[in-house]
N, CA, C and O atoms as a GROMACS GRO file, in nm:
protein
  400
    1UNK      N    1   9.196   9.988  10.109
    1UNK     CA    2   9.279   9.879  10.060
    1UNK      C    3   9.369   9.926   9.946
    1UNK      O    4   9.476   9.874   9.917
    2UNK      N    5   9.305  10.043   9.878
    2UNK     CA    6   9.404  10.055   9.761
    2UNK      C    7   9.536  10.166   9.788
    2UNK      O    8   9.633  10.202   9.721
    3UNK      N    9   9.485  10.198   9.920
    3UNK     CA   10   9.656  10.302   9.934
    3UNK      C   11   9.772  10.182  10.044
    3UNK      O   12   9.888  10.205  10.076
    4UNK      N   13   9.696  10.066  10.078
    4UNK     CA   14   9.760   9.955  10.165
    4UNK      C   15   9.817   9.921  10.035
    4UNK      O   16   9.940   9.911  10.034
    5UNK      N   17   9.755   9.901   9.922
    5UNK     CA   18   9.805   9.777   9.781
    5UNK      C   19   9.905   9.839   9.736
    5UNK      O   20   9.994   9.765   9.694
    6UNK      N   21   9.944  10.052   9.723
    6UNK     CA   22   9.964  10.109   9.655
    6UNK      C   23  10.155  10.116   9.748
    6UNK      O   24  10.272  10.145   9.720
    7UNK      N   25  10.076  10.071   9.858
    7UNK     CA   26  10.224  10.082   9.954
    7UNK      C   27  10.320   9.965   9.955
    7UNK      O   28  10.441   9.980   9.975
    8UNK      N   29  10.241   9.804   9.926
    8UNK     CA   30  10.275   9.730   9.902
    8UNK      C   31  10.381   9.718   9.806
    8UNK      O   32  10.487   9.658   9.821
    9UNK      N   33  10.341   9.783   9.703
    9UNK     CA   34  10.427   9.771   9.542
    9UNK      C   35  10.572   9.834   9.609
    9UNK      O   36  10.665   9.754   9.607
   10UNK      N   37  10.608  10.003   9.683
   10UNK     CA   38  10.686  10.031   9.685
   10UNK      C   39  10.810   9.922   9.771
   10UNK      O   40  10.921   9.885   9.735
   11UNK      N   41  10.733   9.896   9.895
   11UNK     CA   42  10.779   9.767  10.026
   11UNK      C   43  10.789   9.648   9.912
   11UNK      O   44  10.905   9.618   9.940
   12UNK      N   45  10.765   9.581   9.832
   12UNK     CA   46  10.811   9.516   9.739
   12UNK      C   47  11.039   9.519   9.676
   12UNK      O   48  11.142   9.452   9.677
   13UNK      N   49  10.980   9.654   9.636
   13UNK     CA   50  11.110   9.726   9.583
   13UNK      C   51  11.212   9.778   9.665
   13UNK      O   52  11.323   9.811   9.623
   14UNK      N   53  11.161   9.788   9.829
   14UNK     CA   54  11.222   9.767   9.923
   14UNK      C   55  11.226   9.694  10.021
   14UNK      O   56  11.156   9.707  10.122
   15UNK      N   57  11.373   9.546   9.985
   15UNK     CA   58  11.313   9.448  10.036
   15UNK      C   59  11.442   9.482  10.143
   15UNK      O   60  11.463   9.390  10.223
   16UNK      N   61  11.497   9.555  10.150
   16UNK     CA   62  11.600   9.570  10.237
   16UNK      C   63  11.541   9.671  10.345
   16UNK      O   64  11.629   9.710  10.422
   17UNK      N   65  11.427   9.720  10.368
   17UNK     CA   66  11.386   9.776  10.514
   17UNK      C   67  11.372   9.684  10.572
   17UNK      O   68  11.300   9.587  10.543
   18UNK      N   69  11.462   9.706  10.695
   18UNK     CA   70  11.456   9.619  10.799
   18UNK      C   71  11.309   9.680  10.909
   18UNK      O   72  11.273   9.620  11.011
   19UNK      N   73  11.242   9.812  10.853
   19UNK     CA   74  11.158   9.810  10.951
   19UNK      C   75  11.009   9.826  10.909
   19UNK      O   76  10.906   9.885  10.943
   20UNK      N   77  11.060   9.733  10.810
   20UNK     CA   78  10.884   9.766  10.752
   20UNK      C   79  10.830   9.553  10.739
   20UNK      O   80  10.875   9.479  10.651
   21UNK      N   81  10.772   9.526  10.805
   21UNK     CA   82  10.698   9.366  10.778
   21UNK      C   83  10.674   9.330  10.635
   21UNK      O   84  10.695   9.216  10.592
   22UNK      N   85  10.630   9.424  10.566
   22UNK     CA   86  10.571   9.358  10.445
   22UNK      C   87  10.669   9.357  10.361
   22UNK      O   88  10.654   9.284  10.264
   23UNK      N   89  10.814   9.444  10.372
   23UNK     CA   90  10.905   9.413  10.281
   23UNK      C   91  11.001   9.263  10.352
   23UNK      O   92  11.082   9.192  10.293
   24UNK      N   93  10.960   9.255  10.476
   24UNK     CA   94  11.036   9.114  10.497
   24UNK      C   95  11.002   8.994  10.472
   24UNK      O   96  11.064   8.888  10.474
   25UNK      N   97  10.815   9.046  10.431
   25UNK     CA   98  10.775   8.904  10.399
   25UNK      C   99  10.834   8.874  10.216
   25UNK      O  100  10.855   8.769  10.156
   26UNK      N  101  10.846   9.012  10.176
   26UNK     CA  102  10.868   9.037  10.009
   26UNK      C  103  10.990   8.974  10.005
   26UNK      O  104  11.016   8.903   9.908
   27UNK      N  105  11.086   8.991  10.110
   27UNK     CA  106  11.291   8.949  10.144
   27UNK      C  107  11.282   8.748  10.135
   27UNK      O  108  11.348   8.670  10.067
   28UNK      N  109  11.161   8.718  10.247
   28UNK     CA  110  11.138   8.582  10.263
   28UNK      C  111  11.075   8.460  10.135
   28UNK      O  112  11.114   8.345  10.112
   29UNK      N  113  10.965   8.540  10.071
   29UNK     CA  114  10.991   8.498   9.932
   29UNK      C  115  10.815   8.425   9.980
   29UNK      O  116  10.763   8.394  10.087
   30UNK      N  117  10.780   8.424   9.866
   30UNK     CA  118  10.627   8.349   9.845
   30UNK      C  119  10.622   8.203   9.918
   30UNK      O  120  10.511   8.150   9.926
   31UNK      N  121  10.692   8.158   9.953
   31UNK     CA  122  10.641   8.060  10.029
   31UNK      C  123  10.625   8.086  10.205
   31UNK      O  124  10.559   8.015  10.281
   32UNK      N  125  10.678   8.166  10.229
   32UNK     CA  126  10.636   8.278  10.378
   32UNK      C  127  10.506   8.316  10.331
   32UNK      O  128  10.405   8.245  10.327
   33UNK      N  129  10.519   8.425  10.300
   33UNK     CA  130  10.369   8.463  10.237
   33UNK      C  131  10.284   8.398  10.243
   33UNK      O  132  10.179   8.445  10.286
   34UNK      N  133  10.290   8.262  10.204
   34UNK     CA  134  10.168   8.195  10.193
   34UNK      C  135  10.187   8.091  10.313
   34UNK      O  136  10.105   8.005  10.281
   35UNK      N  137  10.230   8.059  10.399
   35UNK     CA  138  10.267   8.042  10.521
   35UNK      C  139  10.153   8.126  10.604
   35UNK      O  140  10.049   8.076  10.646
   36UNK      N  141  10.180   8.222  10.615
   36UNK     CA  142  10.095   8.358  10.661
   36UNK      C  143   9.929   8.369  10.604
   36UNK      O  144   9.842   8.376  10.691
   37UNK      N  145   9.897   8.369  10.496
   37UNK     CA  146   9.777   8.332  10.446
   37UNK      C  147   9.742   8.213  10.509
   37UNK      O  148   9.624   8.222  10.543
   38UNK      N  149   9.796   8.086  10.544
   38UNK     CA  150   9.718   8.022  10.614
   38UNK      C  151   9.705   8.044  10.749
   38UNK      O  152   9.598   8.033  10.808
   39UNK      N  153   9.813   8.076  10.804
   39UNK     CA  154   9.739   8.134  10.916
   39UNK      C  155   9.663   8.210  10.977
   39UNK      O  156   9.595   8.197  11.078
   40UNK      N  157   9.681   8.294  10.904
   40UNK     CA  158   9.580   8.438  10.888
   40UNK      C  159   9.417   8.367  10.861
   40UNK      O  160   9.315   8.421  10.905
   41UNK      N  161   9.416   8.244  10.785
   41UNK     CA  162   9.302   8.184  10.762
   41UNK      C  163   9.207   8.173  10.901
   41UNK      O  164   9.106   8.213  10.960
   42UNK      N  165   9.346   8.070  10.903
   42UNK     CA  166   9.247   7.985  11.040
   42UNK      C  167   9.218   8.091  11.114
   42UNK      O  168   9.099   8.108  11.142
   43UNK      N  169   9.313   8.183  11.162
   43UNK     CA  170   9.263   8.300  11.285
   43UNK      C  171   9.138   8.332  11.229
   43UNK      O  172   9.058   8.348  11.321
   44UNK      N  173   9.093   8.347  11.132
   44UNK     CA  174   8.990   8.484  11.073
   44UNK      C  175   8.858   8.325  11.086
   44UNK      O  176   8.736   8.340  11.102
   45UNK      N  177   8.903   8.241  11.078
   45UNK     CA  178   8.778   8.104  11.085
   45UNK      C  179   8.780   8.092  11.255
   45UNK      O  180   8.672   8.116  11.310
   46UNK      N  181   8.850   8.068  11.307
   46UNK     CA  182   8.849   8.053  11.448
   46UNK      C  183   8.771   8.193  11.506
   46UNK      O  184   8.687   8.169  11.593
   47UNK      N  185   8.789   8.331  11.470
   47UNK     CA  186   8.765   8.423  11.499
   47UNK      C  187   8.578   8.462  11.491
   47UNK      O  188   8.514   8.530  11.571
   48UNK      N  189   8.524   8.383  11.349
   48UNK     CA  190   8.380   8.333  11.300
   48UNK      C  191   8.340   8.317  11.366
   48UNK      O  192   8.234   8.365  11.405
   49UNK      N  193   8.410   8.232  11.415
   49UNK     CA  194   8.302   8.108  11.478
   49UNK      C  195   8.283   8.112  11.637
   49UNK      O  196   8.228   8.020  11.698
   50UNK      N  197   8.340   8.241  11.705
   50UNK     CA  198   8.373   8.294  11.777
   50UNK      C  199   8.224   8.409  11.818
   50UNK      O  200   8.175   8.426  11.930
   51UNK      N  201   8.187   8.463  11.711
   51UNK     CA  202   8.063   8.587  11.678
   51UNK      C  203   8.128   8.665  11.728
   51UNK      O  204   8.039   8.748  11.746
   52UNK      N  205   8.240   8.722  11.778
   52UNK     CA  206   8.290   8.828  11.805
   52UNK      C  207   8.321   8.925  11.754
   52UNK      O  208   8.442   8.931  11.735
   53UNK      N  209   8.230   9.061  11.698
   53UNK     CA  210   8.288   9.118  11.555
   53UNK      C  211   8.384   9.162  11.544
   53UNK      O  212   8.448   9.133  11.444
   54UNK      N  213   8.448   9.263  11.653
   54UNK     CA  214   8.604   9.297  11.682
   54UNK      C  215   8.655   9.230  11.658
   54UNK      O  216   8.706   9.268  11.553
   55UNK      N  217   8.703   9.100  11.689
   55UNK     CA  218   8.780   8.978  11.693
   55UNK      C  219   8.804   8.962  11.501
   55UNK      O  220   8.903   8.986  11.431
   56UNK      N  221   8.680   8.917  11.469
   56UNK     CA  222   8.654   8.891  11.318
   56UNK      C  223   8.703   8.980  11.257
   56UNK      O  224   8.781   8.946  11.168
   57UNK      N  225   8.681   9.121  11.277
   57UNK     CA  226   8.717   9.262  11.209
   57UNK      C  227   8.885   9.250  11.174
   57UNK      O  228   8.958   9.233  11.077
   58UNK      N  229   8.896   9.272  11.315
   58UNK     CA  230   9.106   9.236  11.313
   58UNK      C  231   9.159   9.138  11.245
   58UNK      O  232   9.246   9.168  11.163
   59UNK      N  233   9.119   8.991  11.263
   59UNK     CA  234   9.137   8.865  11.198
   59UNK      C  235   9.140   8.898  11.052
   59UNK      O  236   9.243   8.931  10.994
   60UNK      N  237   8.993   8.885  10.984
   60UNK     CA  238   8.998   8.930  10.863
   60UNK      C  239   9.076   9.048  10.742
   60UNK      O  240   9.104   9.047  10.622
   61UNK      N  241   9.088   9.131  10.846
   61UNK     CA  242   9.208   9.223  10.769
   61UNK      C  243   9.351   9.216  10.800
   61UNK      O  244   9.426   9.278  10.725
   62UNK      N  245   9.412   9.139  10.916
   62UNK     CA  246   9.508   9.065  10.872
   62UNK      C  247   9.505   8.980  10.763
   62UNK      O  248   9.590   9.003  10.676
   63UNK      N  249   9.450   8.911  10.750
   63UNK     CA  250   9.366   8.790  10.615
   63UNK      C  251   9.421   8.862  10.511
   63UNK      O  252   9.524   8.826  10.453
   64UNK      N  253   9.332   9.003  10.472
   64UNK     CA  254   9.316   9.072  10.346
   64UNK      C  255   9.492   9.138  10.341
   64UNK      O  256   9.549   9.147  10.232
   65UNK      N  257   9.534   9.162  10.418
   65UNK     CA  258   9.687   9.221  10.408
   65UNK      C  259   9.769   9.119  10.295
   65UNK      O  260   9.826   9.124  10.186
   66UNK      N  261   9.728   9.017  10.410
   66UNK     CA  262   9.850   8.910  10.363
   66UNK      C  263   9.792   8.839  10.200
   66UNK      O  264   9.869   8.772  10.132
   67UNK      N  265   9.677   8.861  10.164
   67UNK     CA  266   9.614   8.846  10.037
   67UNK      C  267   9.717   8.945   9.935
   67UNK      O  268   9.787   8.923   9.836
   68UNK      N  269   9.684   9.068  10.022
   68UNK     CA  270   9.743   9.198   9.913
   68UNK      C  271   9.922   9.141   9.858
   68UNK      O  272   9.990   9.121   9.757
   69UNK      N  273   9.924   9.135   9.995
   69UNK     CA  274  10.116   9.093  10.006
   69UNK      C  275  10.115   8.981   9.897
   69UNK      O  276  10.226   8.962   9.849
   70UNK      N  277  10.025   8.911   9.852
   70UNK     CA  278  10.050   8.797   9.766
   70UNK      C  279  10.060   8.794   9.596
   70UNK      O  280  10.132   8.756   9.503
   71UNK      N  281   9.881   8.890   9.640
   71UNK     CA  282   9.886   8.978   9.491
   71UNK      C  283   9.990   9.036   9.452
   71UNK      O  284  10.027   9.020   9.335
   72UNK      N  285  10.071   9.128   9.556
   72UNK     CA  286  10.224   9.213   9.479
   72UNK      C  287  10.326   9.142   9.453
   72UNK      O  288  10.401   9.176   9.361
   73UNK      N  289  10.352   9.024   9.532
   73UNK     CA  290  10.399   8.915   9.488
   73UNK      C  291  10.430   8.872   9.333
   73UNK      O  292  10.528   8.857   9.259
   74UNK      N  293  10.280   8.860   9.330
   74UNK     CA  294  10.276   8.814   9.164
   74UNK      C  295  10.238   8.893   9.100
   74UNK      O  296  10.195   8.836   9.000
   75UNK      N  297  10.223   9.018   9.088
   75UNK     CA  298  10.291   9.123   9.026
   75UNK      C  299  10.118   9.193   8.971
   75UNK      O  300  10.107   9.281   8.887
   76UNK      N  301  10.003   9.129   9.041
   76UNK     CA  302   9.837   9.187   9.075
   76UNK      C  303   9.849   9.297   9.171
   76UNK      O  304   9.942   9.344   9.236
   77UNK      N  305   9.754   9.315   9.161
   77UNK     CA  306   9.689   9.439   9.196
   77UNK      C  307   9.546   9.453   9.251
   77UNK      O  308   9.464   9.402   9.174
   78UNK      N  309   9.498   9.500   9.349
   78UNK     CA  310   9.372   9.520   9.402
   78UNK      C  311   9.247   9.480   9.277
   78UNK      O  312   9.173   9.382   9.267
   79UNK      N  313   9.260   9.586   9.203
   79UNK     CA  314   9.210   9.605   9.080
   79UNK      C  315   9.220   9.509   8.980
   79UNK      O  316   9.154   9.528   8.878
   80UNK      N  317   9.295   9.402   8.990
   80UNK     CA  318   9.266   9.290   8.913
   80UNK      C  319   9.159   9.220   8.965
   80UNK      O  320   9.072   9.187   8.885
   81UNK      N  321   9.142   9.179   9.132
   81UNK     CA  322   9.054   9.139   9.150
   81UNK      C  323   8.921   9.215   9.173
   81UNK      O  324   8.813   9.161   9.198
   82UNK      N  325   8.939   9.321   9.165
   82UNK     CA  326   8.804   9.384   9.119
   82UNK      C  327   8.728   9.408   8.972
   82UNK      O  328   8.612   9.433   8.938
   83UNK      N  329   8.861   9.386   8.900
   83UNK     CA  330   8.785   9.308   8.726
   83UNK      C  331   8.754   9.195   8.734
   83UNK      O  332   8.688   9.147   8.642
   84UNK      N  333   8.792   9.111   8.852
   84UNK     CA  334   8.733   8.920   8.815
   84UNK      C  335   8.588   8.952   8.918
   84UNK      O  336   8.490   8.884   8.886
   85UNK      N  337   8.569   9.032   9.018
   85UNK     CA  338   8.456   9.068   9.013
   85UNK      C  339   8.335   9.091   8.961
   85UNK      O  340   8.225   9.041   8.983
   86UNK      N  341   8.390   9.214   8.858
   86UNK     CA  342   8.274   9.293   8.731
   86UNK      C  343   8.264   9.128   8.645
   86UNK      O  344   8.155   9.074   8.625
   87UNK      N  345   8.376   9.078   8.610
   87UNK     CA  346   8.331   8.981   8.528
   87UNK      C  347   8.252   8.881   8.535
   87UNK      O  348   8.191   8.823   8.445
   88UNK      N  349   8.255   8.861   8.667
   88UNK     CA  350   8.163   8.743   8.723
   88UNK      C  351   8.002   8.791   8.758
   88UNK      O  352   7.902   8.719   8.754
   89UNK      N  353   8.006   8.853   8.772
   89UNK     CA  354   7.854   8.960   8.857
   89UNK      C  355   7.807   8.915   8.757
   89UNK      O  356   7.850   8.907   8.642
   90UNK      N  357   7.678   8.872   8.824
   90UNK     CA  358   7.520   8.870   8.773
   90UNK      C  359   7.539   8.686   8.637
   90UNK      O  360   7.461   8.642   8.553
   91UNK      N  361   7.645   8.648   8.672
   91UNK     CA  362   7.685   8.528   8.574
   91UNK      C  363   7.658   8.393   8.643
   91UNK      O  364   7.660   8.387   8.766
   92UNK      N  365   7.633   8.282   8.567
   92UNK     CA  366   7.622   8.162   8.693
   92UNK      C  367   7.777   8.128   8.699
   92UNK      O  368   7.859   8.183   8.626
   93UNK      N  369   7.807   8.028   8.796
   93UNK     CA  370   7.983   7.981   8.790
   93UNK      C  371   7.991   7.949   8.686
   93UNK      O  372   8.063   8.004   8.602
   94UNK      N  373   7.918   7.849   8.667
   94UNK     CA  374   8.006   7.773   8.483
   94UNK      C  375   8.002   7.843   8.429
   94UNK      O  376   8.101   7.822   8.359
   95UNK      N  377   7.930   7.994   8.369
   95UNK     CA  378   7.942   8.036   8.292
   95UNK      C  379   8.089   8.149   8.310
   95UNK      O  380   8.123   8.210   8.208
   96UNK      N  381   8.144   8.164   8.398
   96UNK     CA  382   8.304   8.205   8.474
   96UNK      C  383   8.385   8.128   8.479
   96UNK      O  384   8.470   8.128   8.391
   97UNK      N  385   8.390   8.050   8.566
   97UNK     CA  386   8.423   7.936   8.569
   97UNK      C  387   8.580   7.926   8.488
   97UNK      O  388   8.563   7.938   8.366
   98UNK      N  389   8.744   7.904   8.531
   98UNK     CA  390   8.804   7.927   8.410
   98UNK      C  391   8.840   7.743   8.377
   98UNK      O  392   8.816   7.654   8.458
   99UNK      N  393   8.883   7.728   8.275
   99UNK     CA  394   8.908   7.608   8.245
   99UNK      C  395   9.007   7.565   8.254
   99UNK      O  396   9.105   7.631   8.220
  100UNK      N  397   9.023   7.400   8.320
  100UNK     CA  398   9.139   7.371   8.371
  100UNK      C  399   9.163   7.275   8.285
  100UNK      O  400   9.269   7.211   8.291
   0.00000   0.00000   0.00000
């Protein structure tokens, strides 16, 4: 995931390849993007509930792409969510939990 995240950033900065997907979703703008995250949802829930692990396997990392594509978006990184990870481990929610 982190040389997919690491490729992301550049396809970001090139939003003018016409032959790369992830810079067209970067050209189309965060509300595509997240267009795509839901669909990517449901496939990867439809795919569950399915028990098919192939099926699930593919589903789900479309899922995680279009996650990444979101993170570069907003200007995250793999590694951010692997610090809200460390931070949370071994904690109850409320005690994470951020405040709204």
């Amino acid at each position: 995931m982190e040389t997919v995240a690491k490729l992301l950033i550049d396809r970001k900065k090139d939003i003018e390849n016409k032959d790369s997907y992830a810079s067209s979703l970067f050209k189309d703008g965060l509300g595509k993007i997240l267009e795509k995250i839901d669909e990517e949802s449901k496939e990867s829930i439809e795919a569950s509930e399915t028990g098919d692990k192939d099926k699930i396997v593919y589903e789900y990392t479309d899922l995680f792409f279009h996650m990444l594509v979101a993170l570069t978006e907003h200007g995250l990184t793999i590694e951010d969510i692997y610090s809200e990870f460390k931070r949370r481990f071994g904690k109850k929610k409320k005690d994470y939990t951020l405040d709204e």
